[in-house]
C-alpha positions in Angstrom: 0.0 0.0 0.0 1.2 3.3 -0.8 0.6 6.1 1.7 -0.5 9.4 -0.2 -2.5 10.2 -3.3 -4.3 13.5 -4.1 -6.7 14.4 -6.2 -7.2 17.7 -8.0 -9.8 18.7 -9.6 -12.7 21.3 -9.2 -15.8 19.1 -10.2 -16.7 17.5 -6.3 -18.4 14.4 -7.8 -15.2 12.8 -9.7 -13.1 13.9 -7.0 -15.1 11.5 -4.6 -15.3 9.0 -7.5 -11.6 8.9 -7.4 -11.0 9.2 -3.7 -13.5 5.8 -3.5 -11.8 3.8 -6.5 -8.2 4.8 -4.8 -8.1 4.8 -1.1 -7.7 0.8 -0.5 -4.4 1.4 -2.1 -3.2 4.5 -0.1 -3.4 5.3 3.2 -4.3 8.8 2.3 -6.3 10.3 -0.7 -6.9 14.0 0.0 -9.2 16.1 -2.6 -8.4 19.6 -3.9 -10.4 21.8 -6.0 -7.3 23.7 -7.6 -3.8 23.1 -8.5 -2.8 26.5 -6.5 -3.9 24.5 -2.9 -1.4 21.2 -4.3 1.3 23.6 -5.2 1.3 24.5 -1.0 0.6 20.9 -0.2 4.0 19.9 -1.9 5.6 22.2 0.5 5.1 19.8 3.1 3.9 16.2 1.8 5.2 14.2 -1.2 2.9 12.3 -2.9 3.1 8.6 -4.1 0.5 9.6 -7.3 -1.5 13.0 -8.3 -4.6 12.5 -10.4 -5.1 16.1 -12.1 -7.2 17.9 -13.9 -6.3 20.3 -16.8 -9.0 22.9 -16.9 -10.1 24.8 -14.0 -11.4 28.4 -15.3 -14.7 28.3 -16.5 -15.5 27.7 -20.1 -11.5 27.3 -20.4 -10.8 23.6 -22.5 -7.7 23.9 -23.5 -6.2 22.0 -21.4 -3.1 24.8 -20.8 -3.8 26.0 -17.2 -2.8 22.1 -16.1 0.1 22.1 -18.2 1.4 25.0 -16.4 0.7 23.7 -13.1 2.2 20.0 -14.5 5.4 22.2 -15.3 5.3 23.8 -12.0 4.9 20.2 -10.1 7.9 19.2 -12.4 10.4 21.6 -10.8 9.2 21.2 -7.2 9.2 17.6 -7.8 11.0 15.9 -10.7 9.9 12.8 -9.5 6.5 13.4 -9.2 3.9 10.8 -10.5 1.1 12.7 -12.3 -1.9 11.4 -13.9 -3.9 13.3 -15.8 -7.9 13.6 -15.9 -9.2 14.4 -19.3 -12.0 13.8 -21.4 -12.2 11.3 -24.2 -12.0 14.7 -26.7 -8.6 15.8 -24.6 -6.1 12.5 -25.7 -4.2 15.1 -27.7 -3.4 17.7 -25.0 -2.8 14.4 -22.1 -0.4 13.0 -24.6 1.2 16.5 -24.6 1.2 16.5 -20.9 2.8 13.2 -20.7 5.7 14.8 -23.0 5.9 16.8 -20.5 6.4 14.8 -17.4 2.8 13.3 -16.8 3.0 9.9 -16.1 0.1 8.7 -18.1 -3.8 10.1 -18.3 -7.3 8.8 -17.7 -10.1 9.5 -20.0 -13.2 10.8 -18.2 -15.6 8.5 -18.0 -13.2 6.2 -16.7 -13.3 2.7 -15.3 -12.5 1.7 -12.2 -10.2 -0.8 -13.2 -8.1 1.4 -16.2 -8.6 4.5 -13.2 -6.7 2.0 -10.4 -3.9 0.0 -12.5 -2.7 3.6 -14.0 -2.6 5.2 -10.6 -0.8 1.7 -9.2 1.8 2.1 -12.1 2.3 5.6 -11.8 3.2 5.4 -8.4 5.2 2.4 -9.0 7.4 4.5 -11.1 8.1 7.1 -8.6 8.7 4.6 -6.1 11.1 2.6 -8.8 12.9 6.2 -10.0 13.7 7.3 -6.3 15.3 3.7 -5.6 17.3 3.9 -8.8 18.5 7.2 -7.6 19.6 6.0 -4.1 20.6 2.8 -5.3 24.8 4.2 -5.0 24.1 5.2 -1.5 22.9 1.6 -0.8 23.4 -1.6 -2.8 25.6 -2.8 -0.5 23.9 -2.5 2.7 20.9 -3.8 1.0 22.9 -6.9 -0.6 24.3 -8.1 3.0 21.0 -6.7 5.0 20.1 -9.2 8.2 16.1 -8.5 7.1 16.7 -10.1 3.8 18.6 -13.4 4.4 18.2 -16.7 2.3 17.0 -18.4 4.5 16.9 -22.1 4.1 17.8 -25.8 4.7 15.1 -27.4 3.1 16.2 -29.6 -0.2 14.2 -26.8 -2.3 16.3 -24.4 -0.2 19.9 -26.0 -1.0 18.9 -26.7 -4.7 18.6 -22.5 -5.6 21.9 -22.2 -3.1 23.7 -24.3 -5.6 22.7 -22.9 -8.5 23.5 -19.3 -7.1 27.1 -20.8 -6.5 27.0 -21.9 -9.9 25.6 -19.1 -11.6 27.0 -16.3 -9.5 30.8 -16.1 -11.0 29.8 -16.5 -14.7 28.4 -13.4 -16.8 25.1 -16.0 -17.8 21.7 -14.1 -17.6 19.4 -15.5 -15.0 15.8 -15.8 -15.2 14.5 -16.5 -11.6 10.7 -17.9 -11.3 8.5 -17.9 -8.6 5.2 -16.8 -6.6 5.4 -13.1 -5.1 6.7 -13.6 -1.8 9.2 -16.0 -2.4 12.5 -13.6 -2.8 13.1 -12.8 -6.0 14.9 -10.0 -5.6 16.8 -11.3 -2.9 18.5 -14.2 -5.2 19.3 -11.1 -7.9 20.9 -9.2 -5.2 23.2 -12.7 -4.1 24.2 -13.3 -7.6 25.2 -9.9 -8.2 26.8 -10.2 -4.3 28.9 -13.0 -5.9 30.0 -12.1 -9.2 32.4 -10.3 -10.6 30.4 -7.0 -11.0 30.0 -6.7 -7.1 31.7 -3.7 -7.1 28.8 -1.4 -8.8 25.6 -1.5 -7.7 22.9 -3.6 -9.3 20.2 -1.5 -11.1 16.8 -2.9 -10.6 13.3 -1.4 -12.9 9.9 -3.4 -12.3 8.6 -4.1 -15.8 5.3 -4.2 -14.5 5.1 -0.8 -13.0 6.3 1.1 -15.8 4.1 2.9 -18.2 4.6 1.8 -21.8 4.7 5.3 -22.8 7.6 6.0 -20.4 9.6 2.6 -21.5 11.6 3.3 -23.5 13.1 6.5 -22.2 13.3 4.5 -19.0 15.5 1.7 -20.8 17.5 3.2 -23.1 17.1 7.0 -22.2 16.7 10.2 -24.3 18.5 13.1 -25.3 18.0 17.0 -24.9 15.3 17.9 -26.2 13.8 14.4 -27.6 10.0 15.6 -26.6 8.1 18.5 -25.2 9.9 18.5 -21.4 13.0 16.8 -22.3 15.0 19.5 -20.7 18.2 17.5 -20.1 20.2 13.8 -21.3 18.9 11.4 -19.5 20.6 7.9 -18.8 18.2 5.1 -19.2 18.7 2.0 -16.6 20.8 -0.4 -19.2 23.2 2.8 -19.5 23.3 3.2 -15.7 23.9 -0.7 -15.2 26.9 -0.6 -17.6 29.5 -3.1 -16.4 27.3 -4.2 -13.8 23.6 -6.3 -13.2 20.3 -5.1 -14.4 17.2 -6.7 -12.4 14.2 -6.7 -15.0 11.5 -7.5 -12.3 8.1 -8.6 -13.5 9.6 -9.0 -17.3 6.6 -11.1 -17.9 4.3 -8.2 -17.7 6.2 -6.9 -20.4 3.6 -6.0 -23.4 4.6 -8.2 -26.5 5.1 -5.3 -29.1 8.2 -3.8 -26.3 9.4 -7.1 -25.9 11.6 -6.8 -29.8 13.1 -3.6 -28.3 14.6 -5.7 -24.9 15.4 -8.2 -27.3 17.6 -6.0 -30.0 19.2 -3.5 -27.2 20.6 -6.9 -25.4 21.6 -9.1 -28.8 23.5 -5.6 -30.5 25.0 -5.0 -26.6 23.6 -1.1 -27.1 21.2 1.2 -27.0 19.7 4.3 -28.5 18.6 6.9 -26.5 15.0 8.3 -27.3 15.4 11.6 -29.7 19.0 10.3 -31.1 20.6 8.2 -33.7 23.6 7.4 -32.0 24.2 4.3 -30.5 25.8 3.5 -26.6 27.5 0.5 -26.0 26.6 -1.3 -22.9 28.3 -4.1 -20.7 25.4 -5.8 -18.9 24.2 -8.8 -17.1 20.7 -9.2 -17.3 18.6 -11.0 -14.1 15.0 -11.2 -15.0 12.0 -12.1 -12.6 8.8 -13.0 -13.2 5.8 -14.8 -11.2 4.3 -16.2 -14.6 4.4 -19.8 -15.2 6.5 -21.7 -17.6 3.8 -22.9 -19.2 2.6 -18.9 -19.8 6.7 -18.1 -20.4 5.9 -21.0 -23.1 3.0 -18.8 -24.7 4.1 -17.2 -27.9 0.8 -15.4 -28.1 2.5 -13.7 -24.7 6.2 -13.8 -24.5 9.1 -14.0 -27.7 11.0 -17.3 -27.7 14.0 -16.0 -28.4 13.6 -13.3 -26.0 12.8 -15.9 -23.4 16.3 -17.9 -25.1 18.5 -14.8 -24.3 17.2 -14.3 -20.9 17.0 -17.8 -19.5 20.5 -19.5 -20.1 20.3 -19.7 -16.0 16.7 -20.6 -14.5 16.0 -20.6 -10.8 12.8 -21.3 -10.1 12.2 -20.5 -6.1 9.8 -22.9 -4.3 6.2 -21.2 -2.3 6.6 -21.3 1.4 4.2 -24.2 1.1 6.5 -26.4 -0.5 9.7 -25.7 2.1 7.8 -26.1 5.6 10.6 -27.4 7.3 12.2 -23.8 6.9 9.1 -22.0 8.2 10.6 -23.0 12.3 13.8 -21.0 11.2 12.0 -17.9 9.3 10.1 -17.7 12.4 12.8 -17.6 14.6 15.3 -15.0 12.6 12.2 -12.5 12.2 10.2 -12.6 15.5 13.9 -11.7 16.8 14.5 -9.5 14.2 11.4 -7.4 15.3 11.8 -7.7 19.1 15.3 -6.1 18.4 13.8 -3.6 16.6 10.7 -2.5 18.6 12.8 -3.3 21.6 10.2 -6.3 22.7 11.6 -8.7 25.4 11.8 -12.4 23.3 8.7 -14.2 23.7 8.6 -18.1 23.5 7.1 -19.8 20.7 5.0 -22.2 22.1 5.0 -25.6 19.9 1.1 -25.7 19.3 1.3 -22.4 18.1 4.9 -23.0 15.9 2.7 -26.4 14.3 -0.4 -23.9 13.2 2.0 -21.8 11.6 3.7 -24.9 9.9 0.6 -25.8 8.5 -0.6 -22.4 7.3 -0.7 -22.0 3.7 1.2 -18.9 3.4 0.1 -17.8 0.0 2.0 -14.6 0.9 5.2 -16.7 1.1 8.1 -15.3 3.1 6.9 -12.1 2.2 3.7 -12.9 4.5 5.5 -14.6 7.1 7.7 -11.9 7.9 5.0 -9.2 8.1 3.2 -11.9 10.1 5.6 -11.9 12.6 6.4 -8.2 12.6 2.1 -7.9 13.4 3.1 -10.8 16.3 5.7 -9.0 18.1 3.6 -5.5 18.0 0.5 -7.0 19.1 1.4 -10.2 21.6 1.0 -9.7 25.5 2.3 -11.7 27.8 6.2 -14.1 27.7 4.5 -16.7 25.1 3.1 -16.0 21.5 -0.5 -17.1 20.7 -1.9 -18.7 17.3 -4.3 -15.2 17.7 -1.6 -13.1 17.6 -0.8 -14.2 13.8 -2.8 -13.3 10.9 -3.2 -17.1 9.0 -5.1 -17.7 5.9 -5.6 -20.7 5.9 -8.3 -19.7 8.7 -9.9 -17.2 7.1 -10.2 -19.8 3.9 -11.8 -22.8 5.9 -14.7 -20.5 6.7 -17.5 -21.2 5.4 -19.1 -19.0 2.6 -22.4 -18.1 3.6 -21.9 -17.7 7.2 -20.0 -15.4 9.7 -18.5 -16.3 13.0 -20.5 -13.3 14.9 -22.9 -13.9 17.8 -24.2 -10.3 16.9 -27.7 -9.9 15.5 -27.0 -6.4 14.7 -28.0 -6.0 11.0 -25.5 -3.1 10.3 -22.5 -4.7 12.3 -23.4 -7.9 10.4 -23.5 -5.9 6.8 -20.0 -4.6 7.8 -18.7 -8.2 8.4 -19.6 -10.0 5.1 -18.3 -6.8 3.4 -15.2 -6.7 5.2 -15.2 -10.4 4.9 -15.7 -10.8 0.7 -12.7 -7.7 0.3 -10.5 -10.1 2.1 -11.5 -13.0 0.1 -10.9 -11.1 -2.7 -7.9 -9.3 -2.0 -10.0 -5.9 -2.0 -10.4 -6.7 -5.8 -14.0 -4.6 -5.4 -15.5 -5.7 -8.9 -14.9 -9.6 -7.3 -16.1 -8.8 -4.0 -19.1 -6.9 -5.5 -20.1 -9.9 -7.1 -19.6 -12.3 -4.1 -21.9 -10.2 -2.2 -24.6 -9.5 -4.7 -24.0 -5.9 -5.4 -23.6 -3.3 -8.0 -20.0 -1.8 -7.7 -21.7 1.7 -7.2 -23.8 -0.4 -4.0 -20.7 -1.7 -2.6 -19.1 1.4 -2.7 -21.7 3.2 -0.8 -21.7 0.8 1.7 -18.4 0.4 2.6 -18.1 4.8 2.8 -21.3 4.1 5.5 -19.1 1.8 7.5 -15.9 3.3 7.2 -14.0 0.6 5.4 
């Protein structure tokens, strides 16, 4: 979950629209009816996405009062992931915009879905740009961080270790495969630990967070004065990982008709930036990531074979949580004394009833899960000895039934709130799913869940 996304736009009814469709994924939405008000608010906050509007003075359509607040955004915050609201007649001036620095638009009236999976990836971005940044200052604390051991003795476990070892020393791309959760980017990070490149940092970009109309200045770059905002030479990621690892996480979300560029920047070893006709040459490794299957790798219809051939001359496929319990006592044990170090907890004993429930927990978070799990654990437990109650497990919350809640409450209201509260969990907040579980309109479910606070 992100924390902060604000909305700007003078028309109350789509500013509610958009605070409703947004705030399970923030912990904040605020709504403003200008872009002079958000010009003071970045003064103090910094926003993980901002959905705006472009017109603002009556009978005004144009579409140029935005753009010079979207400039204005720009130079307070070059980072800055903004969306733009437009209507369908306004796709000319949003593609402007995103010339500009705009991180992709919505057409008004928008869908839910296209409204939420733009806003995601927008704020993906920014997240993904201000790591690259940073990643000088800390590629080596975060390839040797205690948080983010590989943790294992399982036979899964020592199978990956070897073909790290194996891997690790040669300049072979690796393609790692797995569920999310299972430490993806952990593996990358201990490959790159191990070779020969250690000594730069690895450059990481999450394929599935990055707007197509941003990829390939991303990638490859652009020069001065490619597009409309283009202000400055920008290095793309392949550049930046030059004699060093690039982690392409998610590649499998990569849209087909991008997939040739990958492919032709990796066999030629260079790139073009966007807006020039020179090429770069690059030195890379390459590390790709996905939590597709083989069989959907296998696809044609969605991923190029021989871009799959160049990537995969290394495959580590990482085993679910599931599939390793025997490690789950030993995760347990290095995070719930990870977190009572940190929140300076006294250690609790892990009672063997209690250690057996988690065994048999499904996990479907994976280590990912588990580790928030027992963050949650050490904050909420009372007492010298952890409880089964004091960890969030799924495999609960799936064994109950569907048509029934565990409530002695005959409340009507309190009862509304609980199969609400109950189908979003069941369906990972996905509200058109949990909308449908419960019988409702998406407009019905909304409404309800503003009357209970959810």
């Amino acid at each position: 979950m992100f924390d902060l996304a604000v909305v700007v736009d003078d028309d109350p009814d789509i500013a509610l629209a958009a605070r409703l469709a947004l705030r399970h994924m923030f912990e904040r939405v605020e709504t403003l009816d200008s872009p002079a008000e958000l010009l003071k608010l970045l003064k103090r906050e910094n926003p993980d996405a901002i959905l705006l509007d472009l017109n603002f003075e009556r009978a005004k359509t144009d579409g140029r009062e935005g753009l010079d607040y979207l400039g204005r955004i720009m130079q307070i915050d070059p980072d800055a992931a903004v969306v733009i609201i437009t209507a369908h007649g306004g796709v000319s001036i949003a593609v402007e915009a995103i010339k500009a620095g705009a991180s992709d638009f919505v057409a008004k009236p928008w869908s839910n879905e296209r409204l939420e999976a733009t806003v995601r990836s927008a704020a993906a971005l920014r997240r993904s740009r201000i790591d690259t940044r940073m990643e000088r200052g800390r590629a080596s604390e975060l390839a040797q961080s205690p948080e983010t051991p590989l943790l294992g003795k399982s036979p899964a476990m020592a199978r990956v270790r070897m073909l790290i070892d194996r891997a690790a020393p040669t300049d072979a791309n690796v393609l790692i495969l797995g569920e999310n959760g299972t430490g993806k980017e952990i593996v990358a990070r201990e490959i790159h630990r191990l070779s020969r490149r250690a000594d730069k940092p690895m450059v990481s970009i999450d394929l599935g967070a990055t707007s197509e109309t941003l990829f390939e200045s991303e990638l490859f770059g652009h020069a001065k004065g490619a597009f409309t905002g283009a202000a400055g030479e920008r290095i793309g990621r392949l550049k930046a990982a030059d004699r060093s690892t690039l982690f392409l996480d998610e590649i499998g979300n990569l849209p087909l008709h991008l997939q040739p560029k990958l492919l032709t920047a990796l066999e030629q070893r260079q790139v073009v930036p966007v807006g020039s006709n020179k090429p770069i040459p690059i030195d890379v490794r390459v590390i790709a990531a996905t939590n597709i299957s083989p069989e959907q790798l296998a696809d044609e219809t969605r991923f190029r074979q021989d871009l799959l051939f160049r990537l995969n001359t290394i495959e580590i496929e990482l085993p679910p949580l599931r599939q390793r319990r025997d490690d789950i006592p030993l995760l347990l044990d290095h995070y719930l004394r990870l977190y009572e170090r940190k929140y300076d907890k006294s250690e609790r004993q892990l009672p063997p009833a209690v250690l057996q429930a988690l065994i048999e927990n499904d996990w479907p978070g994976n280590v990912r899960a588990l580790r928030h799990a027992a963050e949650r654990a050490v904050i909420m437990a009372e007492g010298e000895r952890y409880r089964t109650d004091d960890f969030p497990l799924s495999r609960h919350a799936n064994a109950a039934p569907a048509v029934t809640t565990a409530s002695d409450t005959l409340n009507l209201d309190e009862l509304e709130k609980q199969m609400i509260e109950r189908a979003l969990r069941m369906h990972h907040f996905n509200i058109s799913l949990a909308a449908n579980e419960l019988g409702l309109s998406r407009g019905a479910l909304y409404r309800r869940m503003e009357k209970h606070g959810l």
